[in-house]
N, C-alpha and C positions, 0 to 999 in steps of 0.2 A: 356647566356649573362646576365649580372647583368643589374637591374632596371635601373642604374646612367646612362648606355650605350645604352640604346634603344632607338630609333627612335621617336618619336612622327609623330605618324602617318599624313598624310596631312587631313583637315577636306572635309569631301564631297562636291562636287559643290552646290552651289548654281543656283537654276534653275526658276530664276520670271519670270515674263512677261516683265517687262522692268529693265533694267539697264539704270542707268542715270550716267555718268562720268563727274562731276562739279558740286559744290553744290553753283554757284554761284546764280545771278538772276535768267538767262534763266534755270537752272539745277532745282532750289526751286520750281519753277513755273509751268513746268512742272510736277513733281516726287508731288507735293501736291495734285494738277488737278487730276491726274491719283489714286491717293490715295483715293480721295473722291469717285473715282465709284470702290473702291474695287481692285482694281489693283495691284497685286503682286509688289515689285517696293525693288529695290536696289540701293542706292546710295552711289558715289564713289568720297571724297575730302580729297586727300591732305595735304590741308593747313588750309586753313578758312573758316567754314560754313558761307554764303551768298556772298564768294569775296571778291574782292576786295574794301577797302574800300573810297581808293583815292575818288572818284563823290562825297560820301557823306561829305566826307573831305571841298571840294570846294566849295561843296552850303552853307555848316555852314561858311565858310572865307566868301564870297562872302555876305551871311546877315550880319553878323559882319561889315564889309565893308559898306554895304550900308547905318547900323544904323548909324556910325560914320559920314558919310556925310550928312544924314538927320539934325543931329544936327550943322552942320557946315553951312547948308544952312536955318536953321530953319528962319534966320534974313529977308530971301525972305516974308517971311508969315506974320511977321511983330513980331517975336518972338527974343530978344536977346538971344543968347547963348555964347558960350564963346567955343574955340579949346578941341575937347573932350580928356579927358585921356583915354588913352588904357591901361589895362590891359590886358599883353597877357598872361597872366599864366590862368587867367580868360574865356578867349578869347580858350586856350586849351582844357579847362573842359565844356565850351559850345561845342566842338567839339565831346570830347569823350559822352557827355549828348544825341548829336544826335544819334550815335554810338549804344552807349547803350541802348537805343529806340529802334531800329530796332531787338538788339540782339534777344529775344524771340520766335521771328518772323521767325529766319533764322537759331534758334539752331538745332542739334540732337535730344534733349530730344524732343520737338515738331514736329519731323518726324518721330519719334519713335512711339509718342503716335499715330500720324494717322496712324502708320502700314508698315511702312516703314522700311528696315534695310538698317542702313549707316556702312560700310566701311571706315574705314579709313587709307590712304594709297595711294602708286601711282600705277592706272590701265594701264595695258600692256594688247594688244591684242597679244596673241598667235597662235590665229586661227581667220578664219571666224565668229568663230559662241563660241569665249569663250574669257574671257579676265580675265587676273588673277590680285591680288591681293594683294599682297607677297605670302600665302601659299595656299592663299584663290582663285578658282577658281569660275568663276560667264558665269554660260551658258543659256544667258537671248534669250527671242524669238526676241525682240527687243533692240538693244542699241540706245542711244542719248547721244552724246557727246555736252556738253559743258563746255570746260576747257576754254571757254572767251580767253585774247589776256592779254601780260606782256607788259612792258615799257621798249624799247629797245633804247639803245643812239646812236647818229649816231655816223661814225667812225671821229673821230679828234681825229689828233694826243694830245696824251699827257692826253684826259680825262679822257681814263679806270685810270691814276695815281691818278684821284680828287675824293674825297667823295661828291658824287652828289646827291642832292633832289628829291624825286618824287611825284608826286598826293599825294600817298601811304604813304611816311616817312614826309607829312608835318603835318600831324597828329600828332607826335610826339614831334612835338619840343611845349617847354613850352616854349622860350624867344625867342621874335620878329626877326625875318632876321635886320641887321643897313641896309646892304645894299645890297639886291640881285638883282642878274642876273638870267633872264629867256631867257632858251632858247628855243625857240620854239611859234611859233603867232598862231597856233590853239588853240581850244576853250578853252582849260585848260590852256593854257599858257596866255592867254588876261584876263580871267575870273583871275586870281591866281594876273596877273602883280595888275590890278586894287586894287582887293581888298587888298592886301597887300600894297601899295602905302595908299591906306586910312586909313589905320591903323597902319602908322609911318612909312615901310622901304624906302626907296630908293630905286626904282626901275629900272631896266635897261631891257628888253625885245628886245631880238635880232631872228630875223627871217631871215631866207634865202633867201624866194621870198617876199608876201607881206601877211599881216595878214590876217587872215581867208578867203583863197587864194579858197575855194568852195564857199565861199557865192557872193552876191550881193554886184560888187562894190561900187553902190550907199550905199545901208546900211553899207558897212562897212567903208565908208570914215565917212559917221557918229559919231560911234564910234571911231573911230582914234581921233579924233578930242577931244572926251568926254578924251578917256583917255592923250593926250597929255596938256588938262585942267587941267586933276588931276595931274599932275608931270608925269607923266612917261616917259622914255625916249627911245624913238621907234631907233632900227639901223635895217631897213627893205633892203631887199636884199642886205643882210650883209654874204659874205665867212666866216667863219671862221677858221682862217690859224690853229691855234693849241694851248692848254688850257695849262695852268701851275699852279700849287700851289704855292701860297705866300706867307710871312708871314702874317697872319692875313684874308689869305682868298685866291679865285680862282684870275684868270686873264685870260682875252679870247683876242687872237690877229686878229685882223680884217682886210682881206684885204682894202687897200685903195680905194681912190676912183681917179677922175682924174688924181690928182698929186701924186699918188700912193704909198703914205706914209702911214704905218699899222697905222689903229687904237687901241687902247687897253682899255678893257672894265675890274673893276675890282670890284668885291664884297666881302662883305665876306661869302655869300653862294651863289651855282648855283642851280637853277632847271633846271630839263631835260623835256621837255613837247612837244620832236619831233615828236614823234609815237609811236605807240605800234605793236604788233606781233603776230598773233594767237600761243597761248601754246597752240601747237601738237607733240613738239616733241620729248615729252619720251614716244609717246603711240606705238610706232610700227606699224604705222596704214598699212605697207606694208607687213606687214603680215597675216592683215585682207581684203587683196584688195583694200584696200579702197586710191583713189587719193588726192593728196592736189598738194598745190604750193604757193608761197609767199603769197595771199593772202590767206589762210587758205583750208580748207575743200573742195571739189567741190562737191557741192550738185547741186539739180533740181533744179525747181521753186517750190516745193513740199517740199524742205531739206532733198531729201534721197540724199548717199554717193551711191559712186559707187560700193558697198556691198548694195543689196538692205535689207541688216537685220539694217542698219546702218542710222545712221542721226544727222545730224549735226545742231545746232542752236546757235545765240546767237553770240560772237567775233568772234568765232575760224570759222565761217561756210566763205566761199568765192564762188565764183562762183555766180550763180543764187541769191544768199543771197545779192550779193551786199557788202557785209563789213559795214553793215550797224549795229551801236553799240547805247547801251542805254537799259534802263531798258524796255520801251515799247517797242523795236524790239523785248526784249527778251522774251517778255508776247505773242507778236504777234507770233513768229516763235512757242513758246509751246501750242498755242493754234492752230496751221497748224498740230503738229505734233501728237498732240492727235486724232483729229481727224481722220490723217489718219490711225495710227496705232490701234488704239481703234475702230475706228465706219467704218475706210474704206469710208470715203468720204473726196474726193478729194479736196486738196484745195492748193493754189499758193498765195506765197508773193510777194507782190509788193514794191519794194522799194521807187517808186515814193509817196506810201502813205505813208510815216514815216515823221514827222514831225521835225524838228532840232531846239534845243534853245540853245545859250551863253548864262552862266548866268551873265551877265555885268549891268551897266546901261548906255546907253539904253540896253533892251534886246533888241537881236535880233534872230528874228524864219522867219521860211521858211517851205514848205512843196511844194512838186510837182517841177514844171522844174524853174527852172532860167530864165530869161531874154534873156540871151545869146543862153540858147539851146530849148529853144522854138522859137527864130528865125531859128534855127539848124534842127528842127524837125519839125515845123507847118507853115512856111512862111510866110504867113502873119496874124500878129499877131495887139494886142491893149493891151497898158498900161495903167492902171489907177492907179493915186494916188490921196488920200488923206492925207492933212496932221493934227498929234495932233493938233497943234495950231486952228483948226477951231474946236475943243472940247470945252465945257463949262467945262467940268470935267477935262480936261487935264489943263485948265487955269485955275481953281479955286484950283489944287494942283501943279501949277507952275512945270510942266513936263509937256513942247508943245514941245519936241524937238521929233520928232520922222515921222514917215508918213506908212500907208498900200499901200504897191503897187500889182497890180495885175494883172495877165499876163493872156488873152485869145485869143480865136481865133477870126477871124472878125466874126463871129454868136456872139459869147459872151461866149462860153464853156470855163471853166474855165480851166487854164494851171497848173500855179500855182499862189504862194500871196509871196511875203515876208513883215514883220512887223519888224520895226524897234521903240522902244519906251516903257515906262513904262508898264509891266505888259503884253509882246509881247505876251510870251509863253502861258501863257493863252488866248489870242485872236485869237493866231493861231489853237487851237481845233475846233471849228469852221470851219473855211477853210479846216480843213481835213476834216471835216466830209463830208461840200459840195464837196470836190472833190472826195470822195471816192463815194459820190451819184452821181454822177455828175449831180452837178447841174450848173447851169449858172451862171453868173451875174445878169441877170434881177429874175431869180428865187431868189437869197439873197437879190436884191434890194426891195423883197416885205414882206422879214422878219422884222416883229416888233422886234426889240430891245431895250431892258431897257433903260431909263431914267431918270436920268443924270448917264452916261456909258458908258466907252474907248469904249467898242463894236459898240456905233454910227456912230465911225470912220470906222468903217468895211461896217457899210449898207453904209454911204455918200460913200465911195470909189465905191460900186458895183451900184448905184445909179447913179453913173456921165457916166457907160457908155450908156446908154440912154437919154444923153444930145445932142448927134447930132442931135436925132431925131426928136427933138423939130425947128431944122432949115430945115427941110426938104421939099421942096415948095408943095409935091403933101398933105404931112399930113395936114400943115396948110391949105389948099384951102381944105380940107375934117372937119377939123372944124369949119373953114367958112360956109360952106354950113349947116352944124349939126346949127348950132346958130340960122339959122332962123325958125330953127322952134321950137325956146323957149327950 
């Protein structure tokens, strides 16, 4: 056989301690951890080292956005300004500026030097206990998948025909939407309507049921309200009969309402910001044993898959995981899973403790149960709010629009908080942390907090539920009695 016709042999398996499939968040976060104690370690992407990069996409729109309205509102403070210009070619390059920031952080070459070998390519399980690579076999002791979740559009008629926007392709564009439509009221979709409203397009934001339809009705009438200030133009529990291309852009046909004449909603670009999908399925995971279902992966409360060589973090994981997404879940579930597969000590995610922010203004965060299912779960319950407005700091930078609300048991154990209001998402740290201690109300009511600081409004809120007490006739006749004797 001449040289030209020979085989190239296959190269030998590959055999670490961990295979890591996704080099996204939850995948980097893990595979570095495990790196630092010495840890054999294989990783397997696809596409893009760190992910996807849509999130970071939204939070650079999202500040761009909110500069632009600080200057629009400068005149509250007692400062003229004047309708800012946008440059959005500008306005791009601050995006990819973020982008490019993180790069180093989340390359190969900085996996490599900790010790790590990345793969590049799509991983298939073949077996139990091997998963290949094109030619490349990898027979790790343990695997962690995290191939995260893709952006999938719902079915209406006529969209697969439309060139549609995603988190992901807004990155791209150097020249401003005139006039988009969004579809979809969760967090990317309200956080995107906003700040692109502030920054010249014309906004249309159509939603099914009602916008950010998990959170707290109270906070999110709030925000409706914020964004329907800024121009946006809300079509909430809106059908959507079926999408067409126009000249000069999309067109979305609405069912009616009473009188049952379609509405028609028309841009010249559309985002898709309905859901996403755990990406599982070119791995063959049925091959490896391992179960899934529309929600993703089914894992424990541990993150092992039902191959106990297996585990799941991050988007793609469902089940016990919760479906619960973001860069902290994914730091959280890699540091469950180190543990267990490293050190063998047990440890269980809680969904209840992951904290949630829009990035809007107001923000709005939340952490622990809602309102509604804490009546659902604990009976009888107590709500406290307080609002910005009784802040000296919220008044003295003209953002009082906002309130912490807090939901416990009749003892005072905390449920959960939602924060609706400037600089939420930081306020709510905090409240996770008490409730991951479980602490009380009266136990935060006796934390010192800084001075003059949004955080005020967190103690005054846990503060007020020991305001009954003060009308209680056996307490007062017990400091009556205390007085006399100096």
């Amino acid at each position: 056989m001449s040289p030209n016709t020979a085989s190239t042999p296959k190269p030998a398996a590959l055999t670490p301690d961990l295979c890591v499939i996704g080099a996204g968040a939850a995948g980097l976060a893990l595979a570095t951890a495990a790196a630092a104690f010495g840890v054999s370690v294989v990783i397997v992407e696809r596409e893009r080292m760190g992910g996807p990069a849509g999130g970071s996409a939204v939070l650079a729109l999202a500040a761009a956005g909110a500069r632009a309205q600080a200057v629009r509102e400068a005149h509250r403070l007692g400062i003229a300004a004047s309708e800012p210009e946008v440059n959005y070619a500008r306005v791009h390059d601050h995006i990819q500026r973020v982008l490019s920031a993180a790069a180093p952080n989340v390359s190969a070459e900085r996996m490599t030097a900790l010790g790590a070998t990345v793969l590049r390519g799509e991983a298939r399980f073949v077996s139990r206990s091997t998963v290949a690579v094109g030619d490349q076999a990898v027979k790790a002791r343990r695997f962690v998948i995290a191939t995260g979740a893709e952006s999938v559009a719902p079915a209406i008629p006529g969209l697969e025909e439309i060139s549609c926007l995603t988190d992901e392709s807004l990155l791209t564009l150097t020249r401003r939407p005139d006039r988009l439509v969004v579809l979809g009221g969760g967090a990317t979709g309200v956080a995107v309507s906003q700040a692109m409203r502030r920054l010249g397009s014309e906004v249309t934001l159509v939603e099914s049921a009602s916008l950010l339809g998990r959170d707290d009705p109270e906070a999110v009438a709030l925000l409706r309200r914020a964004l329907l200030r800024d121009g946006v133009v809300l079509h909430e529990g809106a059908q959507v009969l079926r999408a067409q291309s126009v000249r000069g852009g999309v067109r979305l046909v609405l069912a009616g309402g009473e009188d049952s004449s379609e509405q028609i909603v028309e841009g010249t670009h559309l985002l898709v910001a309905t859901g996403r999908r755990p990406a599982i399925e070119r791995l063959d995971l049925e091959l490896a044993g391992i179960a899934s279902d529309a929600d993703g992966i089914r894992v424990d409360r541990g993150l092992r898959s039902t191959n106990r060589r297996v585990y799941a973090i991050g988007d793609c994981a469902g089940g016990a995981a919760g479906r619960h997404g973001g860069g902290q879940v994914a730091e959280e579930h890699a540091r469950l899973v180190l543990r267990n597969a490293l050190f063998r000590q047990p440890g269980r995610f809680d969904a209840g403790l992951v904290p949630g922010v829009t990035q809007t203004q107001p923000e709005l965060a939340s952490v622990g149960l809602s309102e509604d299912e804490a009546r659902a779960k604990a009976g009888a319950i107590r709500v406290l709010r307080w609002p910005y407005a009784e802040s000296a700091r919220a008044q003295a930078e003209r953002e009082t629009e906002g309130f912490v609300k807090l939901v416990t048991d009749a003892r005072g154990r905390l449920l959960g908080v939602t924060i609706v209001g400037a600089r939420a998402g930081e306020l709510i740290a905090t409240w996770a942390l008490a409730l991951k201690t479980g602490m009380s109300a009266a136990d935060m009511a006796e934390l010192v907090m800084p001075y003059p600081a949004l955080s005020e409004i967190s103690k005054r809120a846990a503060t007020s539920f020991l305001a009954p007490l003060a009308a209680r006739p056996g307490l007062r006749r017990l400091i009556g009695f205390l007085r006399r004797f100096g």
